[in-house]
C-alpha positions in Angstrom: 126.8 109.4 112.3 125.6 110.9 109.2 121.2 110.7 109.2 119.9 111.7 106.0 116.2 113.2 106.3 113.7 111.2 104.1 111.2 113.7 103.9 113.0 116.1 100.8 113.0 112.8 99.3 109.7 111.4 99.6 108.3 114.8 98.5 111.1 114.8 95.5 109.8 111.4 94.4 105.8 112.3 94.2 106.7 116.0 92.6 108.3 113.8 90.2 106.0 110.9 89.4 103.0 114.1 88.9 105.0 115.0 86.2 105.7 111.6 84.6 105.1 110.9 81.1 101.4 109.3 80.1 103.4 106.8 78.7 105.2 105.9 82.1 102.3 105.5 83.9 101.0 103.3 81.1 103.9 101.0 81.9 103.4 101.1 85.4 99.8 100.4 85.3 100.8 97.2 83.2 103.5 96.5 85.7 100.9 96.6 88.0 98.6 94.1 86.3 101.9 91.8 86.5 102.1 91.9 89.9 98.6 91.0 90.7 98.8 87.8 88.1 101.7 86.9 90.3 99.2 86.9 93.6 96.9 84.8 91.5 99.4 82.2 90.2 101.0 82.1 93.3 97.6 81.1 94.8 96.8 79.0 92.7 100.3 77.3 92.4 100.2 76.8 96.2 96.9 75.2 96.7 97.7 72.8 93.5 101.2 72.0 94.9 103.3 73.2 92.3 106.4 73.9 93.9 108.0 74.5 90.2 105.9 77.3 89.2 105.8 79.1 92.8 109.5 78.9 92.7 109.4 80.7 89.4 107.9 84.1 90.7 110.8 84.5 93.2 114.1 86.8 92.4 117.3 84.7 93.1 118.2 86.8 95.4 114.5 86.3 97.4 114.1 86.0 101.1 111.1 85.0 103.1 110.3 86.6 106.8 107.9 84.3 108.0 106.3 84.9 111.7 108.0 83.2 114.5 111.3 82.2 112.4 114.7 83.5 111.1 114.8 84.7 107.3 115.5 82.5 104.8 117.2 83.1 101.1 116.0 81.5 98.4 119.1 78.9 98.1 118.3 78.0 101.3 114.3 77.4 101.3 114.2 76.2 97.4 115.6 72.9 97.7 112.9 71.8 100.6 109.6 73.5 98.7 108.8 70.7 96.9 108.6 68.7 100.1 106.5 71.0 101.9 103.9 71.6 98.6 103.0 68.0 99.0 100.3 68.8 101.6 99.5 72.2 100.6 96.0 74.1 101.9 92.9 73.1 100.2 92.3 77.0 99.5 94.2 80.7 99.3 92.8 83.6 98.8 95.4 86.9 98.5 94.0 90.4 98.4 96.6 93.2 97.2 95.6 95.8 98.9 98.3 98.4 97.7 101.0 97.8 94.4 103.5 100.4 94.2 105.9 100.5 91.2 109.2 103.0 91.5 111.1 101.8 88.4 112.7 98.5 88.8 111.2 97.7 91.9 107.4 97.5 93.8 105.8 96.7 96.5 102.6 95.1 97.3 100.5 94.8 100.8 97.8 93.1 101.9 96.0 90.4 103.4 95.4 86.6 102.5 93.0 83.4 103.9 93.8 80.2 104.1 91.4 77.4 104.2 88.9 79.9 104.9 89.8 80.6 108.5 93.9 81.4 108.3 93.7 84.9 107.6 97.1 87.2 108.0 98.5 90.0 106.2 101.8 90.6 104.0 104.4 93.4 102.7 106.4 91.7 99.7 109.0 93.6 97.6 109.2 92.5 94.3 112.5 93.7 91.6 112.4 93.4 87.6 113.7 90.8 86.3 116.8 90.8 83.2 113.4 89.8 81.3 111.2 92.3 82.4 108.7 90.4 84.5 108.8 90.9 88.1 110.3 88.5 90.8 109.4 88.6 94.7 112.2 89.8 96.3 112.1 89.7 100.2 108.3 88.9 101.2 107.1 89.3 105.0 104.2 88.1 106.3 102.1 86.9 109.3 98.7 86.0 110.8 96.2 88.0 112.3 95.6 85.1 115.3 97.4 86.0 118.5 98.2 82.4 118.9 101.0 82.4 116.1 
């Protein structure tokens, strides 16, 4: 089996980005700022139960990982989120600890609260959309409670 070694690459890819444009990194300090407002509104949409407008910051393509169950797509978990918004948590709190942007696609990590006292951490992907905003693409997360 053929193994290509990451490492050229990795090094390849920061050589590059210290020799990208002001103008780039302009753009990907905005893209940035997008993906935080998508932590906030997805907060915010989740604690006020507004399946609609969570819905709207996933990619069609989107899958969730959550802890203790199989992978969903987006077809698949979509229909059912209205349903499960209709007792949502009284409060969410997300902190971004990390946004990457490489192009047309990012990542983001870091932790969250729930009600105060559910506190966990994630690793979401997110790809541009045909639009230019940003959609969450495959999102993993899990709590920090050995109990879950």
């Amino acid at each position: 089996m053929f193994k290509i070694n990451s490492m050229p690459l990795a090094a390849l890819a920061i050589i590059a980005a210290s020799y990208a444009p002001s103008g780039l990194l302009a753009d990907t300090a905005s893209d940035e700022a997008a993906i935080l407002e998508i932590w906030s509104t997805y907060s915010t949409a989740r604690v006020a139960g507004d399946a609609e407008t969570w819905l709207g910051l996933w990619d069609e393509e989107g899958i969730r990982m959550p802890p203790g169950r199989p992978a969903v797509d987006f077809a698949t978990f979509a229909p059912g989120t209205p349903a499960r918004f209709e007792n949502g948590p009284e409060s969410m709190r997300i902190d971004p600890e990390e946004v990457v942007v490489m192009g047309d696609w990012a990542f983001s990590r870091g932790t969250y609260t729930v009600n105060e006292s559910y506190e966990g951490k994630f690793l979401t992907i997110f790809r541009r959309q045909d639009d230019g905003s940003w959609g969450i693409y495959r999102d993993a997360f899990n709590s920090n409670s050995e109990d879950d």
